[in-house]
C-alpha positions as CSV (number, residue, x, y, z in Angstrom):
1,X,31.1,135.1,-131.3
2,X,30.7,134.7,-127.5
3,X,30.7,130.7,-128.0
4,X,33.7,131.1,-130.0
5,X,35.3,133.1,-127.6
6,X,34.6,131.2,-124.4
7,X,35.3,127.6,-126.7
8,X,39.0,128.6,-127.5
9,X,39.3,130.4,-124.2
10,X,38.2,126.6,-122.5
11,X,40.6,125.3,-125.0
12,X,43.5,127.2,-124.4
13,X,43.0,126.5,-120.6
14,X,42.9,122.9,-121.5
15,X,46.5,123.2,-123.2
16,X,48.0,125.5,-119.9
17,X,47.0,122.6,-118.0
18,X,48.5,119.7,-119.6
19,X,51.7,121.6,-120.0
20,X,51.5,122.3,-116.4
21,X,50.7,118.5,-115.6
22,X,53.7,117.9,-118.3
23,X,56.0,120.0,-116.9
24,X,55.3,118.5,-112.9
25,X,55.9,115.0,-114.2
26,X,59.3,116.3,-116.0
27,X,60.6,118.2,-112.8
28,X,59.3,115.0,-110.6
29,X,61.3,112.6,-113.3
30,X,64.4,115.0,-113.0
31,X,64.5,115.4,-108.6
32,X,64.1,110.8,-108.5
33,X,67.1,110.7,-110.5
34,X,69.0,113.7,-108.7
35,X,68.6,111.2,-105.8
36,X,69.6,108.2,-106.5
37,X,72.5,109.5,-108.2
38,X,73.4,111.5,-104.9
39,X,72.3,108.7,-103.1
40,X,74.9,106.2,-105.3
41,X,77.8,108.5,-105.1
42,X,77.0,108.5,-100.7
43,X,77.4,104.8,-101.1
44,X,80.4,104.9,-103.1
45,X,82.2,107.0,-101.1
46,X,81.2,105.6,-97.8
47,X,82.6,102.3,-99.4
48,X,85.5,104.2,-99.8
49,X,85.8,105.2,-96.1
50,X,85.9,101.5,-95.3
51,X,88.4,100.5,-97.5
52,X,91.2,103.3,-96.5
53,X,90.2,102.1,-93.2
54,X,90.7,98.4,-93.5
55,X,93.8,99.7,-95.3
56,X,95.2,101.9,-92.3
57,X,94.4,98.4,-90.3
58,X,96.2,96.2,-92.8
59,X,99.0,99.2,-92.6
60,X,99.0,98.9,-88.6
61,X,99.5,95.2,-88.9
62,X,101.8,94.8,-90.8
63,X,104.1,97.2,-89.0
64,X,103.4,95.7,-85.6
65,X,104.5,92.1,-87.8
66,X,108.0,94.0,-89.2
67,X,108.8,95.2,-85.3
68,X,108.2,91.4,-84.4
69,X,110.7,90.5,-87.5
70,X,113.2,93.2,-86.8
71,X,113.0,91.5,-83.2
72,X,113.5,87.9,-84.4
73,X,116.5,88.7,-86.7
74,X,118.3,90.8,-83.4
75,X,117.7,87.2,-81.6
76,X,119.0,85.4,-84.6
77,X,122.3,87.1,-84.9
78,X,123.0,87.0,-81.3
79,X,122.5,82.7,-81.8
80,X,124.5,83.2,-84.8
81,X,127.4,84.6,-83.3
82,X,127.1,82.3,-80.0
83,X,127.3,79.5,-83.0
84,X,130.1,81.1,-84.6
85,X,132.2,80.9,-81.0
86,X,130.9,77.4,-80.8
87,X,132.3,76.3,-84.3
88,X,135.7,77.8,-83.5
89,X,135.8,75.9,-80.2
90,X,135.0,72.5,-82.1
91,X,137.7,73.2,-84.6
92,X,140.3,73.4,-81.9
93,X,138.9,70.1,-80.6
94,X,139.1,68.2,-84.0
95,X,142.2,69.0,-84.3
96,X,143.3,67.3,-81.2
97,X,140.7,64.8,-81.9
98,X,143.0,63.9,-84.9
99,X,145.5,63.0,-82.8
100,X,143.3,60.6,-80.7
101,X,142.4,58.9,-84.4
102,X,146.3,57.7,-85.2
103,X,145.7,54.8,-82.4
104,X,141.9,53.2,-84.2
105,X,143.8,53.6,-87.5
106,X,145.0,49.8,-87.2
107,X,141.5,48.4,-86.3
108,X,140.1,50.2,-88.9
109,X,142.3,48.6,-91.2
110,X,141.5,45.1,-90.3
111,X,137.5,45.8,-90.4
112,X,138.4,47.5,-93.8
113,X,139.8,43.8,-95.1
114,X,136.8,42.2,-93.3
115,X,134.8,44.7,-95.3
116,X,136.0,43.5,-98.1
117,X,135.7,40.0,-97.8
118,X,131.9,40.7,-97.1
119,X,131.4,42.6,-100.4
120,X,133.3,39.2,-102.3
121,X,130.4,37.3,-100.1
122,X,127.7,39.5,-101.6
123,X,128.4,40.0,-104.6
124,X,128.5,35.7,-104.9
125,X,125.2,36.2,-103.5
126,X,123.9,38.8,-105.7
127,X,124.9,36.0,-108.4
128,X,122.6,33.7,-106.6
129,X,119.9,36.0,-106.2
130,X,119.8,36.2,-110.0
131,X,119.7,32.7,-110.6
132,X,117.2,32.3,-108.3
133,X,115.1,35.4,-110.3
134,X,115.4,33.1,-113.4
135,X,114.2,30.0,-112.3
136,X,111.2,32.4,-110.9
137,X,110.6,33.2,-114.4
138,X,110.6,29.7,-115.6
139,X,107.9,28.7,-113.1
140,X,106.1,31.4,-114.1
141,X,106.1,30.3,-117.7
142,X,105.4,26.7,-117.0
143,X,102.0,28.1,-114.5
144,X,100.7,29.7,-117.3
145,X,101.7,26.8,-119.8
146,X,99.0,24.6,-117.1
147,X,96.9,27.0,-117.0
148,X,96.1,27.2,-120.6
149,X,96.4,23.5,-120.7
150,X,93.3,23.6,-118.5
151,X,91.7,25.9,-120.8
152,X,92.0,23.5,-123.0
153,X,90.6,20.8,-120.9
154,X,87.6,23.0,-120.1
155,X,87.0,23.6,-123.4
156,X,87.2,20.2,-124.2
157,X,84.6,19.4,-121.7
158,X,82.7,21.7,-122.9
159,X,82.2,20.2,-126.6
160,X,81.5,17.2,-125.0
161,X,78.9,18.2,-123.3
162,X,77.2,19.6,-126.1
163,X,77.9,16.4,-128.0
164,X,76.1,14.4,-125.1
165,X,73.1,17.0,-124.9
166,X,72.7,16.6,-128.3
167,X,73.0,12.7,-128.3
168,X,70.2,12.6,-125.7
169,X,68.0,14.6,-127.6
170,X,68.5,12.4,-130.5
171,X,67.6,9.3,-128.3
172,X,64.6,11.2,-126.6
173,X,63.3,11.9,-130.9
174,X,63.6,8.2,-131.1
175,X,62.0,7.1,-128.0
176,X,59.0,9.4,-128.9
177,X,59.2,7.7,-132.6
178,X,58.8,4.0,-131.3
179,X,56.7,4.9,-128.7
180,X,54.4,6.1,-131.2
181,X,54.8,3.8,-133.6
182,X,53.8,1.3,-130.8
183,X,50.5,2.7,-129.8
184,X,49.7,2.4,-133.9
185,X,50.7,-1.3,-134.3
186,X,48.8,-2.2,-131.0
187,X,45.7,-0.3,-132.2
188,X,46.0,-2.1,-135.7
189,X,46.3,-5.4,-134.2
190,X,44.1,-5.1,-131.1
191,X,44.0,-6.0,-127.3
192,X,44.6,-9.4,-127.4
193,X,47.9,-10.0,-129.2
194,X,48.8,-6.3,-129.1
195,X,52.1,-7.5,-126.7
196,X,53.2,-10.3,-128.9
197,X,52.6,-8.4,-132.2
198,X,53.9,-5.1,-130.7
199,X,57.7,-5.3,-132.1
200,X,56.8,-6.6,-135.5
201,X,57.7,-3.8,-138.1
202,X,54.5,-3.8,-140.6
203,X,55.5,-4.9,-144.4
204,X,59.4,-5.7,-143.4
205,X,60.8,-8.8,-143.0
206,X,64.9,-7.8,-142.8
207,X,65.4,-7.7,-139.8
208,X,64.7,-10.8,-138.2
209,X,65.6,-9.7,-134.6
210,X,63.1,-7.3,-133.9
211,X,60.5,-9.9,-132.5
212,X,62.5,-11.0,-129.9
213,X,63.5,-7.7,-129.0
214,X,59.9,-6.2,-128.9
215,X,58.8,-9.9,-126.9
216,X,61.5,-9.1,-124.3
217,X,61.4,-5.4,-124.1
218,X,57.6,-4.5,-124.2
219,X,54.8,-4.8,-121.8
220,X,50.9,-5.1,-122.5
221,X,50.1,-2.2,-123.0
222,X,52.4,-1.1,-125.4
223,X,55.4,0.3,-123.2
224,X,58.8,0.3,-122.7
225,X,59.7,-0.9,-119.0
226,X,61.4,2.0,-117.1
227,X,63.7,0.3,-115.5
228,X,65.4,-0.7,-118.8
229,X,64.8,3.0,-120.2
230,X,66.0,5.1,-117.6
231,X,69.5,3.0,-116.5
232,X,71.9,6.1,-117.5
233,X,74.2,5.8,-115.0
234,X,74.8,2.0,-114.3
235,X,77.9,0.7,-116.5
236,X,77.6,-1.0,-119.9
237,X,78.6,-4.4,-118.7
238,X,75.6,-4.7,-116.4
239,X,72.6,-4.3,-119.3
240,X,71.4,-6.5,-121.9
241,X,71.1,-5.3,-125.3
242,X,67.2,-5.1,-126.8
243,X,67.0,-8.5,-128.5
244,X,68.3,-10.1,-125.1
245,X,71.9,-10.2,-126.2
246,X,75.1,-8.5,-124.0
247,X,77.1,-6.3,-125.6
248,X,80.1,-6.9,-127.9
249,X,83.1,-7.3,-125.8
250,X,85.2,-4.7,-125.3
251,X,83.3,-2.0,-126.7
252,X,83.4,0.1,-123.4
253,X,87.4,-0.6,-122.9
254,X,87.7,0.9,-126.6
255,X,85.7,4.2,-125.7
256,X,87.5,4.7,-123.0
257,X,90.9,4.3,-125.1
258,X,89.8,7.0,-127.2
259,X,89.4,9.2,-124.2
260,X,92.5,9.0,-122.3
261,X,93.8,11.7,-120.3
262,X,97.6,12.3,-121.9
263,X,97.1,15.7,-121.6
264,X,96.2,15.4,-117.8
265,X,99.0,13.2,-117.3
266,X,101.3,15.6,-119.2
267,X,100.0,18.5,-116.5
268,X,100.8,15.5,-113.3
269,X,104.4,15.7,-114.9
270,X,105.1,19.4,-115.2
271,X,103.4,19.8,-112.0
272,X,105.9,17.4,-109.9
273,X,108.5,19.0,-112.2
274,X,107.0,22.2,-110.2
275,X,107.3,21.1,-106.9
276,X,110.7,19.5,-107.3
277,X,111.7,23.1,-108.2
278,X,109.8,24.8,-105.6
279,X,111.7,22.4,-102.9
280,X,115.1,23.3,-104.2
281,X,114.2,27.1,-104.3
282,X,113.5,26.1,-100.6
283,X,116.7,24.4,-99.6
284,X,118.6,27.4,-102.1
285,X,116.3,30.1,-99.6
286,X,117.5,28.6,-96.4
287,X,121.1,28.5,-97.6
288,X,120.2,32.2,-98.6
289,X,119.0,33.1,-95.2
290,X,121.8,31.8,-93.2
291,X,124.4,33.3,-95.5
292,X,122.2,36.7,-94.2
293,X,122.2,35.7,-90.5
294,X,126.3,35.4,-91.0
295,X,126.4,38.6,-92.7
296,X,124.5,40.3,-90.2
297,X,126.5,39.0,-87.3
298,X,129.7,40.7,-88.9
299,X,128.0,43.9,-89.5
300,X,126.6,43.8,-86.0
301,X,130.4,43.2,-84.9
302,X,131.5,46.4,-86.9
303,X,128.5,48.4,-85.4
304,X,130.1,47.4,-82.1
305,X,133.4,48.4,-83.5
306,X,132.1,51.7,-84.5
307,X,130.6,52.3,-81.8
308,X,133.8,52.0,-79.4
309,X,135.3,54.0,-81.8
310,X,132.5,56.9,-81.0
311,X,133.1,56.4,-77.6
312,X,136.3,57.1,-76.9
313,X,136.4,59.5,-79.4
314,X,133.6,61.3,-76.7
315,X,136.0,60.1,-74.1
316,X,139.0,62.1,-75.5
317,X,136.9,64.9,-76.2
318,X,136.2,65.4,-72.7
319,X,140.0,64.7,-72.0
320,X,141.1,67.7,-74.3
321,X,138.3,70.0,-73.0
322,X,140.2,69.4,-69.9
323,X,143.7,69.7,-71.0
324,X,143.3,72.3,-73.6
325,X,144.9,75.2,-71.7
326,X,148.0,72.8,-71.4
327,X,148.5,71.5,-74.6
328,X,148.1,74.8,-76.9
329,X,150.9,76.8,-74.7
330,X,153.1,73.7,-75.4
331,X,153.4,73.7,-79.2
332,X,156.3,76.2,-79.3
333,X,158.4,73.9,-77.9
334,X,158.0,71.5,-80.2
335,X,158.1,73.5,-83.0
336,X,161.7,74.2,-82.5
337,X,164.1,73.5,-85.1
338,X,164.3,71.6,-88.6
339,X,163.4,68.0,-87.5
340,X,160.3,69.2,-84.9
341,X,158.9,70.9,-87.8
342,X,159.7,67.3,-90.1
343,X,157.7,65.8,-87.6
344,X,155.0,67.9,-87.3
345,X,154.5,67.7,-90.8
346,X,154.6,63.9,-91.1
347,X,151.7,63.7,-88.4
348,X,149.4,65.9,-90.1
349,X,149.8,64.1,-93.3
350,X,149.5,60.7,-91.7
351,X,146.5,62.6,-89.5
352,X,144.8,63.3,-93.1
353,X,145.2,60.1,-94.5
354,X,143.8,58.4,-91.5
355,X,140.9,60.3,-91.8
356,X,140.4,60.1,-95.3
357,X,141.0,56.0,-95.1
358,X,138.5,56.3,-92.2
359,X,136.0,58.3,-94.2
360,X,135.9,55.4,-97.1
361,X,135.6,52.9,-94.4
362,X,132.7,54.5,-93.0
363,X,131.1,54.7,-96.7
364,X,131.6,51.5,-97.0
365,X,130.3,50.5,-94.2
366,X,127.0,52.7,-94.9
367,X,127.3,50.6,-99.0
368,X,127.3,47.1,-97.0
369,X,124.2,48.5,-94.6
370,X,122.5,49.6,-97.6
371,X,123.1,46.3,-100.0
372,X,121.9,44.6,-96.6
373,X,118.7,45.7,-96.9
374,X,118.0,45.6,-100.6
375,X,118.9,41.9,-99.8
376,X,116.4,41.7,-97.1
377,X,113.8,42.9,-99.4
378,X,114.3,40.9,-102.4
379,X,114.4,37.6,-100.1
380,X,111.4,38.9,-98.5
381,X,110.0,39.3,-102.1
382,X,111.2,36.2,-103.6
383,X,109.5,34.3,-100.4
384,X,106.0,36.0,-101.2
385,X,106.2,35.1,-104.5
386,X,107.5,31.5,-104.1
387,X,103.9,31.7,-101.6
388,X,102.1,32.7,-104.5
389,X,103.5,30.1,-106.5
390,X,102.6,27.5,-104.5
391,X,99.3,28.9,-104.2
392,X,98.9,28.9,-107.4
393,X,100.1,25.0,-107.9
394,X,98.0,23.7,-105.1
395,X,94.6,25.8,-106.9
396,X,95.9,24.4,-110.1
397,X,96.3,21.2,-108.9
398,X,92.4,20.8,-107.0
399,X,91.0,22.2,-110.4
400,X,92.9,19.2,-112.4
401,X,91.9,16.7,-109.9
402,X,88.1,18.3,-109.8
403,X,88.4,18.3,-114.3
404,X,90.1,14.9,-114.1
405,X,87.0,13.7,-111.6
406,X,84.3,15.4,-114.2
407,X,86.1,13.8,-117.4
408,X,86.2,9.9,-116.0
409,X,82.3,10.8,-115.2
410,X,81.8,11.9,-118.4
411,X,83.3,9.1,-120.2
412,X,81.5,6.6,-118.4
413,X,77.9,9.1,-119.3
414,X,79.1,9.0,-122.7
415,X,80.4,5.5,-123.2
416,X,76.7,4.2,-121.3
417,X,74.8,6.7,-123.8
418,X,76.7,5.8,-126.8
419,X,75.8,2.0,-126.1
420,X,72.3,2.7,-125.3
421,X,71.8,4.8,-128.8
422,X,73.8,1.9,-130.5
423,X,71.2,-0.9,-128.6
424,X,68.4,1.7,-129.5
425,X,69.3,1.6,-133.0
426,X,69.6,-2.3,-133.5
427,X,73.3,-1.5,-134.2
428,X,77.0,-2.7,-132.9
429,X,79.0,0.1,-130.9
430,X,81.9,1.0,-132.8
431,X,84.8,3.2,-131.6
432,X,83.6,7.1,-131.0
């Protein structure tokens, strides 16, 4: 009983101290998070101390920004009314100015008619300018009708030049052939009449000219001689045929029929057909560009016209600033009776149509100005692209010379290699 005593007594102090260790770890648990909540909430609300103070800042600035408006708009209506005085002040001038404006109405009536004679002269050379656009089209069209004519030549050249590889491949199979079949007739027949026996074709009697072409052509041991192998470039006329024979006439005068340039030719036309066109687009440009120096000279006159007008309209505004107190006590007078007002009446309405016939002009003016220089700009263009064009024609024309160069050499290439092959063969050239 004493073990059984002190056992559950150990036990039971076993269990107090666990919950004890338990409970510390629980109460240690509970204070961390106590603190960093507490310590989360001091951060939040010291964030929150900043921002009402950047916000009292951003309040301080703005009002200090409102006190600088406030002080710009008091400066602004104090201009404004200065303006205002102003405004009234040039009123009263322009209505003497009006008066000053009855004595340039005549001149302005004559460069109104000289006005519009210029726009009759424009508008003929607005007609011009799109003739002129036309025939830049049709050059256009007739550059790229050459250029795919050259195409064509190149592609032409092309296939010939496949034809010819292929023809000397032909001739290099056949070479190799007779050369071998050479070395085989001199080892049959053996060293000492290998060269006379060389060109005799074993078991074949038909052809009766192969002896003397294989007694004339070969060498003793068995060869062809290179100088008569390897002539590709000298001209037909100059070589002798393998049994010792020239060949036929006029063989090389009917390849070269077949290959005649009409198609170069054709181009040659259309391209001095081209330049004929670009010299009168020339001559029409220079007829163009004096028409523009005229033009400019009368519009330089009304400038000057214009501009005397400006100055003594400056001229009588210093005059009424002058005489202002005199005039404006002086209309009374005037105004007395039936006929003073009749008259006052018929100035101010020919006053308002003198303006209103000077306004137009002036629009006009500023319509001629403006037509002016879209002229300037679309002869400027035209002369870039008439640059381009003969660009373009002298490029064409080195590339047709350069493809007319390389298609007379390849005619001649063909025309020796065709005759070779055909002398190779035993046979008579024929037309290609």
């Amino acid at each position: 009983p004493f073990t059984q005593a002190l056992g559950q007594m150990y036990c039971s102090q076993r269990q107090t101290v666990a919950e004890g260790a338990t409970r510390e770890e629980f109460l240690l648990d509970e204070s961390a998070g106590k603190d960093a909540f507490y310590l989360s909430e001091f951060l939040r609300l010291e964030g929150e101390v900043r921002h009402s103070r950047t916000t009292l800042s951003n309040a301080q600035a703005e009002a200090q920004r409102l006190d600088c408006l406030t002080l710009g708009l008091s400066e602004a209506n104090c201009a404004v009314a200065q303006r205002k005085s102003q405004i009234f002040e040039n009123v009263k001038i322009q209505r003497l100015l009006t008066i000053k404006n009855k004595k340039t109405y005549t001149d302005m009536l004559n460069s109104a008619v000289q006005i519009q004679k210029n726009c009759r002269i424009w508008s003929g050379r607005q007609v011009e300018y799109e003739g002129l656009k036309l025939k830049i089209r049709q050059l256009e069209q007739e550059v790229e009708f050459i250029n795919s004519q050259q195409e064509e030549a190149l592609r032409l050249k092309s296939m010939a030049e496949k034809q010819l590889e292929e023809s000397l491949e032909v001739l290099a199979a056949e070479r190799e052939q007779k050369s071998l079949m050479r070395k085989e007739f001199a080892h049959l027949s053996g060293f000492g009449d290998g060269a006379i026996a060389l060109g005799v074709p074993p078991a074949d009697a038909s052809s009766p000219e192969r002896p003397e072409l294989d007694d004339d052509a070969t060498t003793a041991n068995g060869h062809v001689p290179g100088a008569r192998q390897m002539k590709g470039r000298c001209s037909p006329g100059d070589r002798r045929s393998w049994d010792g024979r020239a060949p036929a006439p006029g063989v090389v005068s009917d390849l070269l029929s077949e290959l005649r340039f009409t198609e170069i030719q054709k181009l040659q036309q259309q391209l001095a057909q081209v330049e004929m066109e670009n010299n009168g687009l020339q001559a029409h440009l220079q007829e163009c560009q004096k028409a523009l120096a005229q033009t400019e000279e009368t519009l330089s006159n009304q400038r000057e016209l214009l501009n005397q007008v400006t100055h003594f309209k400056g001229d009588s505004n210093g005059n009424v600033e002058n005489g202002n107190r005199g005039i404006y006590p002086a209309a009374p007078e005037h105004s007395v009776g039936n006929h003073g007002t009749d008259g006052v009446n018929g100035k101010a309405a020919r006053r308002d149509c003198s303006d209103g016939e000077i306004a137009s002009l002036q629009e006009k003016l500023l319509d001629l100005e403006s037509r002016e220089g879209n002229v300037t700009e679309k002869l400027s263009s035209m002369q870039e692209r008439e640059r381009k064009l003969r660009d373009l024609v002298k490029v064409t024309r080195q590339e047709l010379n350069a493809a007319q160069e390389e298609l007379v050499l390849f005619s001649e290439d063909l025309a020796n290699i065709y005759n070779r092959v055909c002398m190779h063969n035993n046979e008579m050239p024929e037309r290609v």
